[in-house]
N, C-alpha and C positions, 0 to 999 in steps of 0.2 A: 551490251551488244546492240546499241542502239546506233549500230551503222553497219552498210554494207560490205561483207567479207567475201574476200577475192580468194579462193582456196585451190590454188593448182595443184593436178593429179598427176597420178603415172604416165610417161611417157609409153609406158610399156610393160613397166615388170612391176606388180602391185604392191610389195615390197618398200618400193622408194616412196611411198606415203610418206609424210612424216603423224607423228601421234600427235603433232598441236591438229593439224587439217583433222583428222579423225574426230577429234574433242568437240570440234567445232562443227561438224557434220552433224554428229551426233546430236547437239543442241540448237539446231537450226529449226526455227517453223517450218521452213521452204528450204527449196534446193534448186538456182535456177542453171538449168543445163543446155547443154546445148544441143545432145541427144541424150533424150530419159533412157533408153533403151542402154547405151553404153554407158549412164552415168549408173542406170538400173543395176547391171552388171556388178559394177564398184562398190557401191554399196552394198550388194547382198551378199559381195565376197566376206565384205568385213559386218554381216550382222547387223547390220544399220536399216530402219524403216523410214522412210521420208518423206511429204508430199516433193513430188515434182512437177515445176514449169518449165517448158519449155522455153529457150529465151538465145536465139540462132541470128545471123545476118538478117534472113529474110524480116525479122518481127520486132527486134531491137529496137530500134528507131520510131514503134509506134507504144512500147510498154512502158519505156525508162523511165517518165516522170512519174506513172502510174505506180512502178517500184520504190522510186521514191518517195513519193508519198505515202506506204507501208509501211516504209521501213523508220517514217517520220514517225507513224500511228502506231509503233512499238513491236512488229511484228522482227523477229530475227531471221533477216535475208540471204543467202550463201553465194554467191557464182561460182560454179565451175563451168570450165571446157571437157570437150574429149577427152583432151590429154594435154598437160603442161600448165601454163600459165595463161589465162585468161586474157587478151585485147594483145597477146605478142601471136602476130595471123591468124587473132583467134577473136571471136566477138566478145565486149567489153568496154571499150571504147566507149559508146555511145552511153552508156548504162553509166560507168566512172563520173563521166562527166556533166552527166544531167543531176548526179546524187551529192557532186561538187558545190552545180549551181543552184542547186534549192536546200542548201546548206546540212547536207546528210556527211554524214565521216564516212572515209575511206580507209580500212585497212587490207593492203595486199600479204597473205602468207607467204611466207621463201618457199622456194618448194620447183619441183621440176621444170625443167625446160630444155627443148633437144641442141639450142645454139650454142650452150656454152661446151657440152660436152662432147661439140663435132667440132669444136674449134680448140679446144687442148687436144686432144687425139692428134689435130691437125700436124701439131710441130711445129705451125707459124708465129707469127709474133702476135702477142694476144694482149700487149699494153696496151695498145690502142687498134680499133675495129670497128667497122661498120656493119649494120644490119641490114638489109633489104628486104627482107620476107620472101614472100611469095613476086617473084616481077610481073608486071601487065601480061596479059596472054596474048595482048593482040596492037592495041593500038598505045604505041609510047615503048615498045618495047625494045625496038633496035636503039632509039633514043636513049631508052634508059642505058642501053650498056654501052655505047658510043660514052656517054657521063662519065661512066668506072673506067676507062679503059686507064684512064694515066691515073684513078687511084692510088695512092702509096699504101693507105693501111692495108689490112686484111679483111677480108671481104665475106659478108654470109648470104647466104641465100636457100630457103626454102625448095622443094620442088616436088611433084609429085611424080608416080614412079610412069605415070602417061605420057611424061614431058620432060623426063632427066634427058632423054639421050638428046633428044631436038635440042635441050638447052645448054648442054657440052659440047656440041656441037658449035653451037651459037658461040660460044665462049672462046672457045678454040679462034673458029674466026675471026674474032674482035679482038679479044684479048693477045691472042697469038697462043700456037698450039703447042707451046714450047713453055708456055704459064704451067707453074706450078699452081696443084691444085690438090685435094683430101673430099674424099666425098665418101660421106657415112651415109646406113642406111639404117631401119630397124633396132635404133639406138633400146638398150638396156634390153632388150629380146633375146629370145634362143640363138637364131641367126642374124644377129648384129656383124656388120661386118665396114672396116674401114679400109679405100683405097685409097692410095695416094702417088703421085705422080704427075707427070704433066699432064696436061687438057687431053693432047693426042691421048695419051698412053691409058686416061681412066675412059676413056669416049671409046675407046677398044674393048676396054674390058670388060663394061656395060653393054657394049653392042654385041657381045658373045657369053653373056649368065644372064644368069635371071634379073629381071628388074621388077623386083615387089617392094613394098614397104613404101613408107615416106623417107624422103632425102634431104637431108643437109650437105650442100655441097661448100664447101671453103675454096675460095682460090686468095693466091698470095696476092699484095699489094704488089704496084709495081714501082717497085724498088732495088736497092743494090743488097743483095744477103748482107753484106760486108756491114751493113749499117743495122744488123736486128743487134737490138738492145744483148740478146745475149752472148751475141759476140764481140763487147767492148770489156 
């Protein structure tokens, strides 16, 4: 284990662990997280004791080689996120690629992530798709979706539950409010719930229920139905 292990967690329901991530929790020196407090959580559900680092946006970019070089020096390093898969809108990045360049191995475990399973829910065409994350909150952001608007694939996008409705909105207008769209919230939760419809029609039905949780919103590419793969 003399390389850095990429270990995604529950999006939600602790369950969706798998037992290699466990094993490997388990035999870790370290655990770098991203919140100890929520990783704290995770582990004492399943029995597990473990030092924790912190290792977030803000600190990343001044630890990475330091990581590196531990994990040179024989020590067994872990990353996890909150929730999912570690450097997908989540810190990692910086860490991967420093452990690359000072010649450390990288293994990522399969393991949760809330994009794919807000985009089969969706109905859309899911041969081919784009990711976006999280889009700019401020500057680049009209821009960015002016970009997508004549998209053909399927489209993903991040959002949190402060800034779904502002950004269905946004979509509506760019996109046209006639775009088909699926937008999940609280994937693998108690209250997980998937709507689908046009821009208007889900920007409605957010603007009158509650808006908690994190969101995956999907809108469809634009394109002709006539041409999704599953209906040739």
């Amino acid at each position: 284990m003399n390389k850095l292990i990429i270990v995604p967690t529950p999006i939600g329901n602790f369950e969706d662990i798998t037992l290699r991530a466990l094993r490997v929790l388990k035999v870790a020196d370290v655990v770098l997280a991203e919140d100890t407090r929520t990783t704290g959580n995770l582990l004492k559900h399943f029995g597990i004791e473990k030092k924790m680092l912190p290792h977030h946006k803000f600190n990343e970019h001044k630890t990475a080689e330091q990581i590196a070089e531990r994990i040179q020096n024989g020590e067994k390093i872990v990353l996890v996120s909150d929730a999912g898969t570690p450097s997908i809108s989540d810190p990692g990045y910086l860490l991967v690629k420093s452990c690359i360049d000072n010649g450390v191995d990288v293994e990522c475990l399969p393991g949760a992530t809330a994009l794919i399973p807000a985009l089969v829910n969706s109905g859309f065409p899911s041969d081919r798709f784009i990711f976006e994350g999280f889009l700019p909150h401020k500057k680049g952001r009209n821009k960015k979706m002016n970009e997508l608007r004549d998209e053909e694939r399927t489209m993903i996008f991040y959002e949190s539950p402060f800034r779904v409705l502002k950004t269905l909105g946004q979509f509506a207008e760019i996109f046209g409010k006639d775009r088909l769209a699926s937008v999940s919230r609280e994937l693998s939760k108690i209250h997980e719930e998937t709507i689908r419809g046009t821009l208007e029609e889900v920007c409605k039905y957010f603007s009158s229920h509650i808006v908690k949780g994190e969101f995956v919103i999907i809108v469809r590419g634009n394109s002709d139905e006539k041409n999704d793969p599953i209906a040739e």
